[in-house]
C-alpha positions as CSV (number, residue, x, y, z in Angstrom):
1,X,-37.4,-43.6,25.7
2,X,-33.5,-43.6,26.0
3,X,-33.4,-44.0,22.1
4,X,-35.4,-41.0,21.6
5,X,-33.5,-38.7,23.9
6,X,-30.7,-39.8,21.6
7,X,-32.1,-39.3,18.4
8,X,-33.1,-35.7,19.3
9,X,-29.7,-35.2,21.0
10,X,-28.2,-36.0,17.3
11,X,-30.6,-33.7,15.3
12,X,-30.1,-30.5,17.3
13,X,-26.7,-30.8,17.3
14,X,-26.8,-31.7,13.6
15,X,-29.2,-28.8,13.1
16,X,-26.5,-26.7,15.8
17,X,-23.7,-27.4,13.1
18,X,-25.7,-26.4,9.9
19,X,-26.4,-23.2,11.5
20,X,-23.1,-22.4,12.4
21,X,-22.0,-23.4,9.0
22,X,-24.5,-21.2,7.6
23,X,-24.0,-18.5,9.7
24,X,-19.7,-18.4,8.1
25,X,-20.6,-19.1,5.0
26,X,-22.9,-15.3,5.1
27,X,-19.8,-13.8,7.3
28,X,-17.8,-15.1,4.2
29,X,-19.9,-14.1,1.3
30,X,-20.4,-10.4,3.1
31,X,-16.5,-10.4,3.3
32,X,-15.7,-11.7,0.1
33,X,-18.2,-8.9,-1.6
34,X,-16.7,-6.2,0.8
35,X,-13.3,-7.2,0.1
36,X,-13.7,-7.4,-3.9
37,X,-15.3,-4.1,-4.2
38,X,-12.4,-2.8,-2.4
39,X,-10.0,-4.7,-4.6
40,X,-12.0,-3.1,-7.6
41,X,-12.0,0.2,-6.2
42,X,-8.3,-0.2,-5.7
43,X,-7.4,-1.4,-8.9
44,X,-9.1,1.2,-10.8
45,X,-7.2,4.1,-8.5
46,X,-3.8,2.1,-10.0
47,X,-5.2,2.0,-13.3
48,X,-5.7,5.3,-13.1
49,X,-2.5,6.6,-11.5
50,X,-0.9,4.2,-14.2
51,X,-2.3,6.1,-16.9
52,X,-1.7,9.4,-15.4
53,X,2.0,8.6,-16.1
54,X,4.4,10.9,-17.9
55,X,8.0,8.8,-18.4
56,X,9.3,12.0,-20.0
57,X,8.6,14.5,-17.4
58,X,9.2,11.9,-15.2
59,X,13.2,11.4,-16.3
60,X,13.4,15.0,-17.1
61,X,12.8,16.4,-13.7
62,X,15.6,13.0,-12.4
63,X,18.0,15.1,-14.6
64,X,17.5,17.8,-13.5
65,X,17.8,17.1,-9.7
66,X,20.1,14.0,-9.6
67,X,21.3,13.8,-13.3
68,X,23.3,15.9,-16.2
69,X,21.0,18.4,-15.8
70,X,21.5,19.1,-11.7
71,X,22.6,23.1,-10.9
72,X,25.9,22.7,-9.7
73,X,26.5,24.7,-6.5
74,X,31.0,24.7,-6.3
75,X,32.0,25.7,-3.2
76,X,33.1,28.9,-2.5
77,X,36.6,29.5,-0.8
78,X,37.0,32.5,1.5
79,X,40.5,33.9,2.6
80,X,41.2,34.3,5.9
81,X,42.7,37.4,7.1
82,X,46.1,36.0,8.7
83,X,45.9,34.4,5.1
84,X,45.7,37.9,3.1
85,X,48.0,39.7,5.2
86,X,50.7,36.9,4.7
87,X,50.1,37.1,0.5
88,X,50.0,40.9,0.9
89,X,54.3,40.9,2.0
């Protein structure tokens, strides 16, 4: 009788442990699928921003704001009034 308690003891916790194993290995397939078609949909947004690309406009507009290209703004020097009236003598 004690033999029997003990075998059915083993199997339900041997059938306990299958189901939790079953039960990740879904929660891991459904994550796996969710995260690849994520990864896809990512990768195609960079493929496409990739191929949307224009170097030359790209370093045309860096020359224009930080390079060769850049307006110049010079400084503009104001004199002062005690200044003018000393030159004016």
């Amino acid at each position: 009788m004690v033999m029997i308690f003990f075998i059915m003891t083993i199997v339900i916790a041997i059938i306990f442990v299958l189901m939790i194993i079953i039960i990740i290995r879904i929660f891991v397939v459904a994550l796996t699928f969710h995260v690849g078609c994520r990864v896809a949909e990512t990768y195609e947004q960079f493929h496409k921003i990739v191929d949307e690309l224009d170097p030359a406009s790209d370093l045309k507009w860096w020359s224009q704001n930080h390079g060769i290209d850049m307006a110049m703004v010079w400084p503009q020097f104001e004199v002062g009034l005690h200044l003018h009236s000393l030159l004016t003598y």
